[in-house]
N, C-alpha and C positions, 0 to 999 in steps of 0.2 A: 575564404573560410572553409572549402572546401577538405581544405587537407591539413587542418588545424590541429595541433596537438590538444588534446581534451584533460581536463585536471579539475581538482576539487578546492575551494576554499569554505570549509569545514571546521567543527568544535572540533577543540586539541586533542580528544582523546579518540576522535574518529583518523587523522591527519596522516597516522603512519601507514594505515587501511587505502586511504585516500591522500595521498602527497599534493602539493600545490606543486606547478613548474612554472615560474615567473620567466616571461619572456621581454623580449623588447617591444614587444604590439600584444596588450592583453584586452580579451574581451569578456569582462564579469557579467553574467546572466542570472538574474535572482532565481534559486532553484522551485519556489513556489511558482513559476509563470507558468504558464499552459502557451505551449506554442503556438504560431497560428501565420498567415501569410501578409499580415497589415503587419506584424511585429519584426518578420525576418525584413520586410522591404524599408520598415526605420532603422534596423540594426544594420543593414548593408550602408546605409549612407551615414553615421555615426562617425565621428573626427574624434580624433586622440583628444582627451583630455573632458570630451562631452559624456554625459550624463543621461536615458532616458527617463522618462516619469511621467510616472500619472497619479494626479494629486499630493499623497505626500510619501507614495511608493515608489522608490527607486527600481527601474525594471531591467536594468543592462547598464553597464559604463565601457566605456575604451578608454582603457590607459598605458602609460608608456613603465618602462619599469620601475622611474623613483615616484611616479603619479603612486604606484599598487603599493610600493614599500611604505609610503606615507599613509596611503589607508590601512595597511596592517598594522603599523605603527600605532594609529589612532587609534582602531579597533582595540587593540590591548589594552589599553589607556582607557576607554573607555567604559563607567561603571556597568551601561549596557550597549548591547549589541543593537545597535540601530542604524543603519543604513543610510539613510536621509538625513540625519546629524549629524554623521562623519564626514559625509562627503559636503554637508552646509561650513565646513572650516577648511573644506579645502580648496585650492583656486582650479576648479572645474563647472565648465559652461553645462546648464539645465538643456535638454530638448523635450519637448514636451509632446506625448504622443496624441494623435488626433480620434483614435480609437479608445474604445472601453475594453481594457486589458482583462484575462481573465484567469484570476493570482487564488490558490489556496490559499484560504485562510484558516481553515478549521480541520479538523481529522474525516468529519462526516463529510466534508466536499468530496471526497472519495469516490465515494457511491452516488451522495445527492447529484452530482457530475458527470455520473458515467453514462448514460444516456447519450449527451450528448460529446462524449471524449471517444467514447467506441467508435462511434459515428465520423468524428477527428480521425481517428488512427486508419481506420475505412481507406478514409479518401489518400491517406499516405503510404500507405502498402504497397508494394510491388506485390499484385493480385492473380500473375502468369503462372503459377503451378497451382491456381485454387481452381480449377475446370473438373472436377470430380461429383460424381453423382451419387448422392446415396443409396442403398441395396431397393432393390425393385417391391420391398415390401414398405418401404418408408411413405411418408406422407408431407412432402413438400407444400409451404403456402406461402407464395412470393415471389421475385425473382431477386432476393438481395438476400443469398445464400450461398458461400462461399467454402469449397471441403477441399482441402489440399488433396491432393493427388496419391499421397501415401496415405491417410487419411481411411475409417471406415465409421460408417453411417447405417445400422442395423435396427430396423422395424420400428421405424420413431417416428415423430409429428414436429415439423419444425416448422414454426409461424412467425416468418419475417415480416409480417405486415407493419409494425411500427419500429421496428429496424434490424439491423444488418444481421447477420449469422456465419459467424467465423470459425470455423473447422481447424485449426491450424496440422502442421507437419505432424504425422505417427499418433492424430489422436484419435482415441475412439470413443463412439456414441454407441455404448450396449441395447439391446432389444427393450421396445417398450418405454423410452425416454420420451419428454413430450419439451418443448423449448420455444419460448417466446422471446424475440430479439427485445434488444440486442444485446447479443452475447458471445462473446471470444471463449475461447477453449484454446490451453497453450498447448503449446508443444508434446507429445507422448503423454498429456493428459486423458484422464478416461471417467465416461458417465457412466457409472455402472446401472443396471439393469431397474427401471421405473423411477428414474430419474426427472423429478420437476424443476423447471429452469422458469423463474416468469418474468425475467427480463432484466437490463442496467444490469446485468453480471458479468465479470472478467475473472478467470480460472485461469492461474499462472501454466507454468509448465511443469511437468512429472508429477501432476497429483492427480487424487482418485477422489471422486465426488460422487455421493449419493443421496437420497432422501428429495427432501423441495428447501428450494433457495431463492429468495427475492432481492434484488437493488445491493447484491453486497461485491466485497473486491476478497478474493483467495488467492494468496500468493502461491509462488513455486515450491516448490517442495513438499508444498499442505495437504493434510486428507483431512476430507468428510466422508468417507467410505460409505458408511448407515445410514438407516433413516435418519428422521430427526428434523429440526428446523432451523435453518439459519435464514434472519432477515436483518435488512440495515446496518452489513457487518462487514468489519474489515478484519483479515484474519493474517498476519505474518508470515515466515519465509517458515519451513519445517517444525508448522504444527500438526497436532493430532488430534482431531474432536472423535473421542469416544463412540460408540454404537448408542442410537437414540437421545444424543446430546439436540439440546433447545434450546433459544433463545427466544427470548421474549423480547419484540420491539414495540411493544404499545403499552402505555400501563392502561390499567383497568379504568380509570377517571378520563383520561382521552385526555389531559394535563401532560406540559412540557414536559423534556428530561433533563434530569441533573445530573450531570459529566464530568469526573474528574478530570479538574487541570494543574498538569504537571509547574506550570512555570508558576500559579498562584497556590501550589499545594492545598486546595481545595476544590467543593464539588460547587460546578456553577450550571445556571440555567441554560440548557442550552439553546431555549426557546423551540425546539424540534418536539414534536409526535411520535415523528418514527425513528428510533434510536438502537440498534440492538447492540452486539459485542465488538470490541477493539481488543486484538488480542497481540501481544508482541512475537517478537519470532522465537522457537524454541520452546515454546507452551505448547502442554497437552493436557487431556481433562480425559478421564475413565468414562465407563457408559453411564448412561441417563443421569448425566450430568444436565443442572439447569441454571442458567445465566438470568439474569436480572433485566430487565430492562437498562438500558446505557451502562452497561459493567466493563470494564476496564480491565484486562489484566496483562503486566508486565511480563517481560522478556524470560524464560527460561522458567515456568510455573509450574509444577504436578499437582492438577486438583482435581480433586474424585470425592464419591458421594454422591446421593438422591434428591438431596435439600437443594433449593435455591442458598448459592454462596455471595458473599459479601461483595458489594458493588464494584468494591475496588481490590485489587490482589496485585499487592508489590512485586516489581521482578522479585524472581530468585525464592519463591513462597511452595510449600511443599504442605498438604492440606485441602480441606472443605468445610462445609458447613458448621463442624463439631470446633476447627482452629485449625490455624494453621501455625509451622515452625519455620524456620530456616531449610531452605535447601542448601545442603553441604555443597560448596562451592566443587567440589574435586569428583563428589557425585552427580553434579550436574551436568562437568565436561565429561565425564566418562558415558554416559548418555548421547549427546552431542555425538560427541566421536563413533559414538555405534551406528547411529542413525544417518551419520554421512557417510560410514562405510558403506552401507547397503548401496546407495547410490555410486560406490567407486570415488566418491569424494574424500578430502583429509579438512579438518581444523587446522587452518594456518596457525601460526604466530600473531599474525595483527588481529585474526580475528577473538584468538582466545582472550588478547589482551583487553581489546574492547567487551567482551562479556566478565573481565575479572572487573575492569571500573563499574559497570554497569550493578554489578555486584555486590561492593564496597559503595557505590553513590546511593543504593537503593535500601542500605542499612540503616539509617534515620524511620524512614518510612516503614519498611517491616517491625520493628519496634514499635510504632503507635499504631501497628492495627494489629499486628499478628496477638 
């Protein structure tokens, strides 16, 4: 498995982005699993045609090429996409795992997760160029602090006591940062100057983070440059939070959050306390912008304004507080395409194509709230 060609089976409008290649020995991996070493040591012993699972989760199959063509087969066929049902009509043996698998189920497992998934990727890293020390004026506390080699570490306080601290390649820690593991820093990411980090955070690569941030995930390409507050938050690939943008993750009654769900087109309980923003890739928000408690907003959004805005804000929404309209689909990518130039990047074909559906799927929905 070593040297496995790697592919995707994915919704059709993701597919041309991510192609599937059927081969004569396939091995399907539910993309919700969280890896782990009890799960590669059942996958290594798996037989053509067996099934793993635990309870009524399919977690990995091996199959031969007309096994996969008959579940794709089904799959279309099928009113929903359910895993455990297609493969219950087909003739393939159950193995059943002995361990308590550990599968996303929800968007907040992200963060509520990462404590212990940081700690995961820890122990899976080739850790040989993280031998670097931060500047003689920093303030180390721990020994489970790791700063790549290219890497700089300038007049900060970093407190690994309840876990790991990851520095990654070309990134830097500005003067006066203070960080509480565990926390990864991607690649040529940077903490700019009085940065509060207080733990369960991972900051993709090429972004700029500032203000205080707790338990949340920041993709690649994302700024939080400013102050401000992000907590309980998961933020997409190439957004922009504004100078002094806030999120609220607690409401005021210390009462569960209600969370938009995409697949039930409504706001459900999430049963969660600490909830703050989900935000898709390609969203950005002007300064002292303020989020809601559990607020939602889709793929490609311009929202600005001082008010708290509406909980939920469809891809493709252009507005705040006062309303919002349609973002001109062609104004959108022209945006897009500016903000990858800076990084040397281009908008493929597959990926324009997928923000044109995303577009058109999300036009039902910006009609009942815009």
């Amino acid at each position: 498995m070593l040297n496995a060609q790697v592919s995707s089976l994915t919704h059709e409008y993701l597919q041309k982005k991510f192609p599937i290649s059927i081969q004569n020995d396939n091995t399907l991996i539910n993309g919700r699993l969280i890896p782990s070493k009890s799960l590669l040591k059942d996958l290594s012993k798996l037989a053509e045609g067996e099934i793993l699972v635990h309870n009524e989760t399919v977690l990995a199959a091996r199959l031969n090429e007309r096994l996969l063509n008959e579940f794709l087969k089904k799959a279309d066929e099928s009113e929903k996409y359910d895993r455990h049902a297609i493969f219950s009509k087909m003739d393939v043996r159950k193995v059943r795992v002995a361990f308590t698998p550990v599968v996303l189920q929800h968007l907040w497992d992200l963060f509520e997760m990462n404590d212990d998934l940081i700690k995961m990727d820890k122990s899976l890293m080739n850790l040989d160029s993280f031998g670097a020390d931060a500047d003689e004026n920093s303030k180390l506390i721990g020994d489970d602090i790791f700063i790549h080699t290219t890497a700089r570490v300038n007049a900060s306080i970093i407190n690994a006591s309840n876990g790991p601290v990851i520095i990654d390649e070309g990134a830097e820690v500005m003067e006066g940062c203070m960080i509480r593991g565990p926390f990864y820093l991607g690649k040529n990411s940077v903490l700019k100057m009085g940065t509060k980090i207080y733990g369960a955070t991972s900051i993709g690569h090429y972004s700029k983070i500032g203000g205080e941030v707790t338990n949340s995930v920041v993709n690649s390409y994302s700024n939080k440059a400013h102050d401000g507050f992000l907590g309980n938050s998961v933020i997409g690939e190439w957004c922009n939070l504004g100078a002094d943008t806030n999120t609220s993750n607690l409401k005021n009654d210390y009462g569960t959050v209600k969370f938009w769900n995409y697949r039930s087109n409504e706001f459900e309980d999430s049963m969660r306390q600490f909830l703050g923003l989900v935000m898709g890739d390609h969203s950005k928000c002007g300064i002292n912008t303020m989020f809601n408690t559990g607020t939602v907003v889709g793929v490609s959004c311009n929202i600005y304004g001082g008010d708290f805005i509406p909980k939920l804000i469809p891809s493709f929404s252009w507005g705040g507080s006062k309303g919002f309209d349609d973002y001109i689909f062609e104004k959108a990518i022209k945006v897009v395409e500016r903000v990858m130039e800076r990084r040397d990047l281009t908008l493929g074909e597959n990926d324009a194509s997928v923000l044109r559906y995303l577009f058109e799927n999300s036009q039902e929905l910006r009609k009942k709230y815009h």
